[in-house]
Backbone as CSV, one residue per row, in Angstrom:
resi,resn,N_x,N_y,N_z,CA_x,CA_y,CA_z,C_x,C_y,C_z
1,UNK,-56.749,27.312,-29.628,-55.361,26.864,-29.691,-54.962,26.679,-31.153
2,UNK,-53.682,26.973,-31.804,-53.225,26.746,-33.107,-53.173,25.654,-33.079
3,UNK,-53.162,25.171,-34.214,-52.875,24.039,-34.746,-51.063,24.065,-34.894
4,UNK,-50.724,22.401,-34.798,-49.294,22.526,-34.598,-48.688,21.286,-34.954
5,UNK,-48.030,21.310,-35.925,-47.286,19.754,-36.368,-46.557,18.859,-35.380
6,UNK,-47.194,17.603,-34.753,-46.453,17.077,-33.827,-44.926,16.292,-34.511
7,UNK,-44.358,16.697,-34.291,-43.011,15.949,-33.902,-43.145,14.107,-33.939
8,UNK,-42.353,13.377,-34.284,-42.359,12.203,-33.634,-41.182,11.713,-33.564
9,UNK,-40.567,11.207,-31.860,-39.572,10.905,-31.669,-39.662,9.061,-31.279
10,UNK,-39.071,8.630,-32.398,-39.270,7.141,-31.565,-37.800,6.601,-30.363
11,UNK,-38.253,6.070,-29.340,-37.451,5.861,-28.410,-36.995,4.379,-28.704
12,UNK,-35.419,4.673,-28.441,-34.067,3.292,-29.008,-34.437,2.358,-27.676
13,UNK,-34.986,2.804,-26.468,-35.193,1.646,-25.720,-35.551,0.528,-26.099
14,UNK,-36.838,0.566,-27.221,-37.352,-0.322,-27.240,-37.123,-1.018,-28.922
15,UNK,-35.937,-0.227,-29.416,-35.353,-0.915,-30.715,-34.689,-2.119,-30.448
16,UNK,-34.345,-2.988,-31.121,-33.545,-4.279,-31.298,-31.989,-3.966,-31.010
17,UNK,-31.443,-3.990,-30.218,-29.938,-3.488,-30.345,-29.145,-4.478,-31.067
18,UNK,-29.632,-5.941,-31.005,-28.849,-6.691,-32.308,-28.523,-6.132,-33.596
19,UNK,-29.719,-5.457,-34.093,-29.769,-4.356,-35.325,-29.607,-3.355,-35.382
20,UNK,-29.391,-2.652,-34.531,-29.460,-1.331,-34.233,-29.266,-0.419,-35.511
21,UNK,-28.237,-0.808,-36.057,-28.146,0.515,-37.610,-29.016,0.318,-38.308
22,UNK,-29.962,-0.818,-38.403,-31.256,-1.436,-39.353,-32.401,0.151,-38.652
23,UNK,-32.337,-0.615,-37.206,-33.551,0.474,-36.314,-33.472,1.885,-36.388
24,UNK,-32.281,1.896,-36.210,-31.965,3.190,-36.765,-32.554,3.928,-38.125
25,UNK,-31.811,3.286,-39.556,-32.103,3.473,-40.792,-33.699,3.827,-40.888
26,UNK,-33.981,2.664,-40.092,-36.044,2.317,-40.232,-36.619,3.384,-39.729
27,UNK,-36.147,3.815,-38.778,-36.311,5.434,-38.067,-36.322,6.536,-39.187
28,UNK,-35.561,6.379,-39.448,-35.384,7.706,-40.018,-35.739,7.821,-41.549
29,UNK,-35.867,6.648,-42.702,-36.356,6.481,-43.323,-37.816,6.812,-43.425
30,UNK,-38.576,6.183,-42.238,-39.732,5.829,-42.203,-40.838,7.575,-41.850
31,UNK,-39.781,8.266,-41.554,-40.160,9.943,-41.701,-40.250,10.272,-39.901
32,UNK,-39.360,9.723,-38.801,-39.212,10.398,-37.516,-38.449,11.403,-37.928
33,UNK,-39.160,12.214,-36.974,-38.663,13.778,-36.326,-37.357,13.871,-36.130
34,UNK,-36.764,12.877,-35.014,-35.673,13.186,-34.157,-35.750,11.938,-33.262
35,UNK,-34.788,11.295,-32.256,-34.206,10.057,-32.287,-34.023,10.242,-30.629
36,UNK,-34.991,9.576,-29.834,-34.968,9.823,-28.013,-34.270,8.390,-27.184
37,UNK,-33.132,8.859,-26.912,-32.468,8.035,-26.152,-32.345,8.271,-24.879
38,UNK,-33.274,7.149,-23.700,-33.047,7.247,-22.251,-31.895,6.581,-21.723
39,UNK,-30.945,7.349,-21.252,-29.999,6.922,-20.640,-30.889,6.815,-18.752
40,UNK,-30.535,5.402,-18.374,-30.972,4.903,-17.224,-29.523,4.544,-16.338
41,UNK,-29.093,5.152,-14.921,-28.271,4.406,-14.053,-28.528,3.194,-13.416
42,UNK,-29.698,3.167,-12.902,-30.142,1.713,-11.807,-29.875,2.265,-10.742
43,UNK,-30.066,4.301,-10.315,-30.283,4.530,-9.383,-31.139,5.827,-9.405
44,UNK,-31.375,6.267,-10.114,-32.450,7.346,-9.907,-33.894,6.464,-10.456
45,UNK,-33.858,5.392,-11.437,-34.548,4.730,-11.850,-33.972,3.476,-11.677
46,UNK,-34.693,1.926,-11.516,-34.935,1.184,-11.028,-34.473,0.207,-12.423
47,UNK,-33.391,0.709,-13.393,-32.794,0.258,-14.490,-31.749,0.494,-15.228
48,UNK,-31.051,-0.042,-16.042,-29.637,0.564,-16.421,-29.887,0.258,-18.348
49,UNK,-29.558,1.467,-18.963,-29.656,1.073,-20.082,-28.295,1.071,-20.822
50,UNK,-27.951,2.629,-21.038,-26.524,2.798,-21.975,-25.646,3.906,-21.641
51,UNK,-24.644,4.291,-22.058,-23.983,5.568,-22.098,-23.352,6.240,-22.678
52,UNK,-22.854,7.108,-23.013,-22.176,7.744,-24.217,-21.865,7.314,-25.039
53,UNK,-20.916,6.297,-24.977,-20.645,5.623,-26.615,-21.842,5.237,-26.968
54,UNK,-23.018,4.735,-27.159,-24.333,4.335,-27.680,-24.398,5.563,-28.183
55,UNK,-24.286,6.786,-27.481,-24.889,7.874,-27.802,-23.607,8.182,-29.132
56,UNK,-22.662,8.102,-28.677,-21.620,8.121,-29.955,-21.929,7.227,-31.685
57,UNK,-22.346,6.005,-31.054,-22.720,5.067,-32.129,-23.726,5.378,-32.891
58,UNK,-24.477,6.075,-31.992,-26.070,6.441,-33.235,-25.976,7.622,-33.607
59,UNK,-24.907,8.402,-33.073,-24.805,9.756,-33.885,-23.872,9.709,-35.121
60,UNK,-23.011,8.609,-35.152,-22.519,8.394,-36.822,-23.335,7.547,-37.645
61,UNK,-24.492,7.237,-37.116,-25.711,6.513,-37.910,-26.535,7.173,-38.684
62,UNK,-26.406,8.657,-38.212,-28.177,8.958,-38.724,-27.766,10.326,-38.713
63,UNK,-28.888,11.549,-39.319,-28.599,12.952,-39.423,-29.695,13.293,-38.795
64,UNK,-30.228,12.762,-38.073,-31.222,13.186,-37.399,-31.414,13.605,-35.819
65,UNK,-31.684,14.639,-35.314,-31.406,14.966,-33.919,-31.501,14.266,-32.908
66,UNK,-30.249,14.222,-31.877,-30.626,13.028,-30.805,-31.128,13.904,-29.549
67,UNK,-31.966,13.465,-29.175,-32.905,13.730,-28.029,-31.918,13.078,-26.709
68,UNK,-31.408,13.272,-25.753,-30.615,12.303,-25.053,-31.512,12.809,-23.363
69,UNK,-32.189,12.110,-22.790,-32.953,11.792,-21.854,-32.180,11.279,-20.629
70,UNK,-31.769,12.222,-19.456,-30.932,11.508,-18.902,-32.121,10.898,-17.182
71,UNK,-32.105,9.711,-17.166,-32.641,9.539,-15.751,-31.549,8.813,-15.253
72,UNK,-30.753,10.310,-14.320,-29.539,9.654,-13.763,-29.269,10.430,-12.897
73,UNK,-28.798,9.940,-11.642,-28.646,10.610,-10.563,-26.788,11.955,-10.689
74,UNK,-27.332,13.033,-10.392,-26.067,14.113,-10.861,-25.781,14.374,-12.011
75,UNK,-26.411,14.770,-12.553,-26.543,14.505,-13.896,-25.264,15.596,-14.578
76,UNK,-25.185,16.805,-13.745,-24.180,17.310,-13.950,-22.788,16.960,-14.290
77,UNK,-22.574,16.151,-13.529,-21.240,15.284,-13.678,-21.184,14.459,-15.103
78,UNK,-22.009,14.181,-15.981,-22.471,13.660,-17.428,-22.882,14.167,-18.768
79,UNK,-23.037,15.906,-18.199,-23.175,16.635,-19.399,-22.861,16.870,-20.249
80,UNK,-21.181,16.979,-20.354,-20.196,17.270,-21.116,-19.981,15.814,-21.863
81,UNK,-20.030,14.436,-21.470,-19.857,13.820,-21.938,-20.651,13.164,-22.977
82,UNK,-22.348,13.367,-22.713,-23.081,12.989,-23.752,-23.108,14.653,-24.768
83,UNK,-22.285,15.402,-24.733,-22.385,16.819,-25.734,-21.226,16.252,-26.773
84,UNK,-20.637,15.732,-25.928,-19.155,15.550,-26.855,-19.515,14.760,-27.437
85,UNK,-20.589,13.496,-27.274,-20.683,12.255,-27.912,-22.233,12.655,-29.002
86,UNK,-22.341,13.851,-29.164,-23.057,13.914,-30.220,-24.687,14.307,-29.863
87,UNK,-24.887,14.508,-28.404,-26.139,14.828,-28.274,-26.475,16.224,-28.790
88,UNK,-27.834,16.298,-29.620,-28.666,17.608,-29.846,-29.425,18.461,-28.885
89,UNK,-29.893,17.726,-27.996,-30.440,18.255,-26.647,-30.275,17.236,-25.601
90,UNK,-30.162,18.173,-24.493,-29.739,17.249,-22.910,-31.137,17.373,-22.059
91,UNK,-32.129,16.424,-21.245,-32.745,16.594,-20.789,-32.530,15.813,-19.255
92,UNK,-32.410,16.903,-18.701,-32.385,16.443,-17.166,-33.872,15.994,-16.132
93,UNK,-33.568,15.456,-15.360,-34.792,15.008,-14.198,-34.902,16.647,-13.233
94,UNK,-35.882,17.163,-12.934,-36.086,18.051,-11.708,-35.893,17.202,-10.128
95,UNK,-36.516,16.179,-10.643,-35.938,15.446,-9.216,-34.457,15.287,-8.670
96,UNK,-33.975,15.469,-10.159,-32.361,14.585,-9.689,-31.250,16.163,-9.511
97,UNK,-32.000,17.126,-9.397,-31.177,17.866,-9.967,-31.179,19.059,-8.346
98,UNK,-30.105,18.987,-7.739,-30.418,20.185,-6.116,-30.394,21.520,-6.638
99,UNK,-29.298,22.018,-7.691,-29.048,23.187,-8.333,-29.340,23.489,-9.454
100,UNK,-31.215,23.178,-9.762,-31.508,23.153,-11.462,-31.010,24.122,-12.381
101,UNK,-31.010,25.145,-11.665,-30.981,26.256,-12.896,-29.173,26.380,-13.442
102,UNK,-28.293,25.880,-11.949,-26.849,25.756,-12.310,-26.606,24.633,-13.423
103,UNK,-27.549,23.335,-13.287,-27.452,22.716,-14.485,-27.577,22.678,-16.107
104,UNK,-28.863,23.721,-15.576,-29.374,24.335,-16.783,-28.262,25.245,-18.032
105,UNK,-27.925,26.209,-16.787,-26.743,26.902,-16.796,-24.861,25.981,-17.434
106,UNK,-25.079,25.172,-17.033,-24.018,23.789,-17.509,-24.081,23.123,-19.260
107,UNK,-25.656,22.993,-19.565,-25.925,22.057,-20.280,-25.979,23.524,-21.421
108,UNK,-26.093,24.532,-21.268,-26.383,25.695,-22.233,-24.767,26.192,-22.784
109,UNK,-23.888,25.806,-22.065,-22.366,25.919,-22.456,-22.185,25.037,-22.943
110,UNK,-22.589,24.191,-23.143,-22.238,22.918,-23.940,-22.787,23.004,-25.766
111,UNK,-23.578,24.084,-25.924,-24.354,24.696,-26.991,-25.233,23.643,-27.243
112,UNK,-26.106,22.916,-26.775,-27.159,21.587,-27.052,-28.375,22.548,-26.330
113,UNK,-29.359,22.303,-27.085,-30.713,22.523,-26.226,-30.801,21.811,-25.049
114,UNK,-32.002,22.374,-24.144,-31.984,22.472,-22.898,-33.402,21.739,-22.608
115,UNK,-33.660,20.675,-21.716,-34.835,20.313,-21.228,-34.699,19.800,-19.988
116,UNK,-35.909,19.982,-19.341,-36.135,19.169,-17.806,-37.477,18.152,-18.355
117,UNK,-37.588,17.208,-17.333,-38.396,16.314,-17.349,-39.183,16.214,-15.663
118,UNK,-40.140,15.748,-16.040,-40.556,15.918,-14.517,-41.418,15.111,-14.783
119,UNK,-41.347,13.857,-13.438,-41.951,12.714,-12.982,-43.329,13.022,-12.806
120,UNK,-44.306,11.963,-12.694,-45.715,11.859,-13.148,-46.729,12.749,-11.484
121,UNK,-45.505,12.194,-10.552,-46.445,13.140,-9.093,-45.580,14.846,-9.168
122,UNK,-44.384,15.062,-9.733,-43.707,16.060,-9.872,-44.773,17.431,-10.289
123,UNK,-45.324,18.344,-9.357,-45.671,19.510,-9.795,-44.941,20.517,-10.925
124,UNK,-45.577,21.030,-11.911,-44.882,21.834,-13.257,-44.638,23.082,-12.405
125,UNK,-44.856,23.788,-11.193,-44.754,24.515,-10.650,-42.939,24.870,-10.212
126,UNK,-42.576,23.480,-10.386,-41.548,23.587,-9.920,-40.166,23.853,-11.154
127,UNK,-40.877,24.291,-12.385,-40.217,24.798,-13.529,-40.507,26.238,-13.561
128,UNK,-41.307,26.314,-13.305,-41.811,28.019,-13.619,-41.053,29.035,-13.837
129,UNK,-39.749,29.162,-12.558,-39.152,29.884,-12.553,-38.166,29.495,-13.931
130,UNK,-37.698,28.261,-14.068,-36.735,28.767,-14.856,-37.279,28.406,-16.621
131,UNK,-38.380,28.208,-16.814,-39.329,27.995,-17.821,-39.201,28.855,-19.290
132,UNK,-38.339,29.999,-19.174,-37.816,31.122,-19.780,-36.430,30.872,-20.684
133,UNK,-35.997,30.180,-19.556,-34.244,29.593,-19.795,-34.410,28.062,-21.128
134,UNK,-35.852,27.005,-20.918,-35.835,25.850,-21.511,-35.993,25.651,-22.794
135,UNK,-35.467,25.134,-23.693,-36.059,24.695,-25.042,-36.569,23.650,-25.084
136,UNK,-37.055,23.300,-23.666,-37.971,21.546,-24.303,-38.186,21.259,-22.441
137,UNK,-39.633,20.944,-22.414,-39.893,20.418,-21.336,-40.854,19.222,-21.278
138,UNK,-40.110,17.486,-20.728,-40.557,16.275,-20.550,-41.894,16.206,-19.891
139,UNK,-42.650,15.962,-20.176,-43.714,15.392,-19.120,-43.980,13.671,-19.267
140,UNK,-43.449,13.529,-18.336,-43.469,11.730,-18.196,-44.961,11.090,-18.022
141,UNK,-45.397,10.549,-18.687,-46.900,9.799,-18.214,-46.877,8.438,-18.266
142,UNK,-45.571,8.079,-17.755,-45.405,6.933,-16.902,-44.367,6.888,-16.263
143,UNK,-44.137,6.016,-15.015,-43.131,6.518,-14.221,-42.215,5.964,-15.082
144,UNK,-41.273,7.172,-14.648,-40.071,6.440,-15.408,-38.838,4.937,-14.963
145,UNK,-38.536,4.418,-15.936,-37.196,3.324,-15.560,-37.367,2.433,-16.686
146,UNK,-38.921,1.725,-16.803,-38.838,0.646,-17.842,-39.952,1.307,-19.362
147,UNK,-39.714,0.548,-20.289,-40.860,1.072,-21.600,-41.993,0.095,-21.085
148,UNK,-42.964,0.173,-22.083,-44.159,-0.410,-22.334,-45.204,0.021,-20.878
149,UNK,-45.499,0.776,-20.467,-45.887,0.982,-19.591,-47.478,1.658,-19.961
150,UNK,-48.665,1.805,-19.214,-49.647,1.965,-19.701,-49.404,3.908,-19.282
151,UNK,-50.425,4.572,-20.320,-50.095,5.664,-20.534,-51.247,6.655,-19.231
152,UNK,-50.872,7.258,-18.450,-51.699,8.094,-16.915,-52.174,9.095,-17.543
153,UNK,-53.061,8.944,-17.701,-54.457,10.358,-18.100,-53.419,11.701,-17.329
154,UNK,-53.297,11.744,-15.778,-53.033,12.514,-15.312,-52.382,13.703,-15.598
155,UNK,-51.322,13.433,-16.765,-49.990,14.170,-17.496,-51.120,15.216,-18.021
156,UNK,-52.552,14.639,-18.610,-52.874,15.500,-19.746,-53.373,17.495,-18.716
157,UNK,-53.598,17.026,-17.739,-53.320,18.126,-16.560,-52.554,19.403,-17.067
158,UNK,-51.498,18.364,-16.550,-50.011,19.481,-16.568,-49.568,19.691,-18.401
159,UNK,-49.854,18.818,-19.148,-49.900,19.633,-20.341,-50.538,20.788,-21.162
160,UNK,-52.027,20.820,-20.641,-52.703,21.795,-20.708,-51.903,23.362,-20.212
161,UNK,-51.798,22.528,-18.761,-50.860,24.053,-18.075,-49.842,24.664,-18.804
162,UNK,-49.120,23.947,-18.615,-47.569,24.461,-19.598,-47.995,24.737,-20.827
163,UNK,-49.298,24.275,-21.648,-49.092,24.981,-22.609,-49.874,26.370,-22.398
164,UNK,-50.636,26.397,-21.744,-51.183,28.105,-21.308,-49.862,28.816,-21.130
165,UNK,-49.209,28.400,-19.837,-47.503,29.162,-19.454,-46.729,29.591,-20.644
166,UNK,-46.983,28.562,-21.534,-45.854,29.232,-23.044,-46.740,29.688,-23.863
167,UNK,-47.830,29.930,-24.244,-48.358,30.581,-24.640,-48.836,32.146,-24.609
168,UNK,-48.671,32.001,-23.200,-48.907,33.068,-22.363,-47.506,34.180,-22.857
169,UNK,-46.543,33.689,-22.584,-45.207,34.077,-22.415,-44.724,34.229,-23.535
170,UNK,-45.320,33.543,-24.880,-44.558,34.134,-25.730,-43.420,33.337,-26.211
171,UNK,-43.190,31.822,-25.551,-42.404,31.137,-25.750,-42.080,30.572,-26.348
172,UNK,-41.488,29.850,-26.937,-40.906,28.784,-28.171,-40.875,27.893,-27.106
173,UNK,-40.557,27.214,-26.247,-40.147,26.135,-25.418,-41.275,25.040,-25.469
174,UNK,-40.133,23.968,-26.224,-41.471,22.254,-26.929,-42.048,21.395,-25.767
175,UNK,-43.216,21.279,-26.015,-43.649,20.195,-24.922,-43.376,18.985,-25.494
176,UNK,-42.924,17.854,-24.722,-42.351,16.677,-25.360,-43.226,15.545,-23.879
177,UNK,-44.185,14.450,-24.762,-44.304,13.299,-23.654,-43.771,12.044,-24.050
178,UNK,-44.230,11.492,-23.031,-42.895,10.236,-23.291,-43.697,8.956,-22.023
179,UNK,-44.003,8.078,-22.722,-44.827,6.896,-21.763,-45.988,6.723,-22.022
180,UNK,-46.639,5.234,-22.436,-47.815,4.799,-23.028,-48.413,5.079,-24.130
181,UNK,-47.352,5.961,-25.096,-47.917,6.464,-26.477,-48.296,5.635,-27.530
182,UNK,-49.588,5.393,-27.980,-49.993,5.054,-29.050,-50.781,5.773,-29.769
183,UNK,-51.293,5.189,-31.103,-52.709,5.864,-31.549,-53.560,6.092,-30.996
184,UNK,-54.046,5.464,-30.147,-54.844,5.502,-29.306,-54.898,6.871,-28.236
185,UNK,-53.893,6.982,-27.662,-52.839,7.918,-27.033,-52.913,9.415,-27.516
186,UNK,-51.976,9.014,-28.614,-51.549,10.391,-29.163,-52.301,11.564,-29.482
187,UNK,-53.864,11.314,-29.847,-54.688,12.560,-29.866,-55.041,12.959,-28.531
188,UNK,-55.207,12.670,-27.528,-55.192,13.251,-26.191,-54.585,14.255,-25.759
189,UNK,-53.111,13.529,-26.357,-51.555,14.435,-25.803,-51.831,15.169,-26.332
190,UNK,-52.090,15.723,-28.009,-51.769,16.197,-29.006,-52.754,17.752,-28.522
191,UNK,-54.109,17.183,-28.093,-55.074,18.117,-27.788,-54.569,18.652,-26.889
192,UNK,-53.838,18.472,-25.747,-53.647,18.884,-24.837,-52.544,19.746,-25.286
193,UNK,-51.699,19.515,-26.122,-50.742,20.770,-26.467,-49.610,20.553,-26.526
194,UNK,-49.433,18.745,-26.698,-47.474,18.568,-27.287,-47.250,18.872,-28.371
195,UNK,-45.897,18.926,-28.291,-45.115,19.425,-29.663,-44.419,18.111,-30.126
196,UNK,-43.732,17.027,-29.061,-43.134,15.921,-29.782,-44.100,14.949,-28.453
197,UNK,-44.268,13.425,-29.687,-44.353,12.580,-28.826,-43.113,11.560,-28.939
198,UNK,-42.952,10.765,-28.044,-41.703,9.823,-27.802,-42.848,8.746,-27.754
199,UNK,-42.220,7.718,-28.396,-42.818,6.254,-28.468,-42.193,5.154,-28.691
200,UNK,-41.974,4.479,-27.937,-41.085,3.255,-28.250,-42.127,1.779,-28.837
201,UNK,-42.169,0.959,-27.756,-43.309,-0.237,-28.154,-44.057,0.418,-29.746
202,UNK,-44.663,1.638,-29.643,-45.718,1.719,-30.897,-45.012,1.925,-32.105
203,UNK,-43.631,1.810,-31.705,-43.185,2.104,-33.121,-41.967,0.490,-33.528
204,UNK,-41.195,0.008,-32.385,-40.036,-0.827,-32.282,-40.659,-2.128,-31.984
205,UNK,-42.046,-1.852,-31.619,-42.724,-3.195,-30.651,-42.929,-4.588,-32.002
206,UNK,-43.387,-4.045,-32.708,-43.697,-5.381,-33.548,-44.238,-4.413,-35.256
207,UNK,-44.200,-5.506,-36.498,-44.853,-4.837,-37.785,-43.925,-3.659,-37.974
208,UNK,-44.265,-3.237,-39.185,-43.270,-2.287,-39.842,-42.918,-0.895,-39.152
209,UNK,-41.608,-0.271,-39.082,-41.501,0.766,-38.450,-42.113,1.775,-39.110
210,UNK,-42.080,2.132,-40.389,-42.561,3.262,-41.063,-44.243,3.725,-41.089
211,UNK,-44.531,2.282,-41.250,-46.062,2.227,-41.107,-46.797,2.822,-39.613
212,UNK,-46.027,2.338,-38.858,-46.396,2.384,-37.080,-45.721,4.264,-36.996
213,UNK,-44.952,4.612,-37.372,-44.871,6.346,-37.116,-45.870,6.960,-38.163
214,UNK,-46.021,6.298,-39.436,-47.468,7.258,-39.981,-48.498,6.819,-39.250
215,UNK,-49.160,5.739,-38.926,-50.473,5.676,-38.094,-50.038,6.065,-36.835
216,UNK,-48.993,6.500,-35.876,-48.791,7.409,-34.881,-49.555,8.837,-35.122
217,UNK,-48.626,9.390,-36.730,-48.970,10.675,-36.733,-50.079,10.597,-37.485
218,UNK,-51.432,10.066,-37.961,-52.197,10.409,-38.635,-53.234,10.147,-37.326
219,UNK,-52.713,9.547,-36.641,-54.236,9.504,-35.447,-53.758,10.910,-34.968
């Protein structure tokens, strides 16, 4: 397998929203990749976080790409609105989605990169087909709704796979995980074949932000 510069996206869930332009700044100062915001309803997931204007607010903050993560039921009906509000890429649920590839198809007129995410029992089988069409595919290794969650060996499975599938194929399309990432963590994923990790707690949780994304990326 090549060797491959991981990405690091730290997730605003678990930033201070009192500060937010501080968390922000600290982000991006501190040398992140790109900037992962889960938008949550409190019905496809079991929580409610933010919505477009957030996504509006941190895109006149920072020059750095927003990742916008949607776990929300119809997601279709929301596309256009987090594009307009500044998102860089849209990532939808496979669960939430009856007509994936029409979404797919939705979120690609909007000119933003394209990702699915798929829940921790969710088979990668069920991307395959449109695996051609994606510029970024989620693998969750924790269920999704809340942060801090401990990180499921299981993901490292289906990362292996998908990265044979794009390899195979010839693809550009990023593997991105997201749940239980630490140092500890991150060489697992990394072996297994991501391109970005998402980390909230290991980077927003406590001690300096800049410090906590270089000992991310040096483990």
């Amino acid at each position: 397998m090549r060797d491959r510069r991981v990405k690091i996206a730290p997730s605003l869930l678990a930033a201070d929203f009192t500060c937010l332009r501080t968390e922000v700044w600290k982000a991006e100062a501190g040398g992140a990749d790109l900037l992962h915001l889960d938008v949550m309803d409190g019905h496809f997931v079991p929580n409610i976080t933010f919505g477009p204007m957030v996504v509006k607010t941190v895109r006149r903050l920072t020059h750095l790409k927003l990742d916008v993560h949607l776990m929300i039921q119809q997601p279709f009906r929301y596309v256009g609105q987090f594009a307009d509000s500044g998102a860089d890429s849209i990532t939808v649920h496979a669960e939430a989605c009856h007509d994936l590839p029409g979404v797919i198809r939705q979120i690609r007129t909007q000119r933003v990169c394209v990702g699915v995410a798929l829940n921790p029992d969710t088979p990668i089988d069920v991307i395959k087909p449109v695996l051609e069409q994606l510029d970024l595919v989620l693998v969750m290794s924790v269920n999704p709704g809340f942060g801090g969650q401990a990180f499921m060996p299981s993901c490292l499975r289906k990362i292996r796979e998908l990265r044979r599938w794009i390899d195979r194929a010839g693809l550009k399309t990023e593997i991105e995980v997201d749940g239980g990432i630490w140092p500890q963590t991150a060489p697992r994923v990394k072996q297994a074949g991501v391109d970005i990790l998402v980390a909230g707690s290991a980077i927003f949780g406590s001690g300096d932000v800049a410090e906590n994304i270089r000992a991310l990326r040096n483990s």
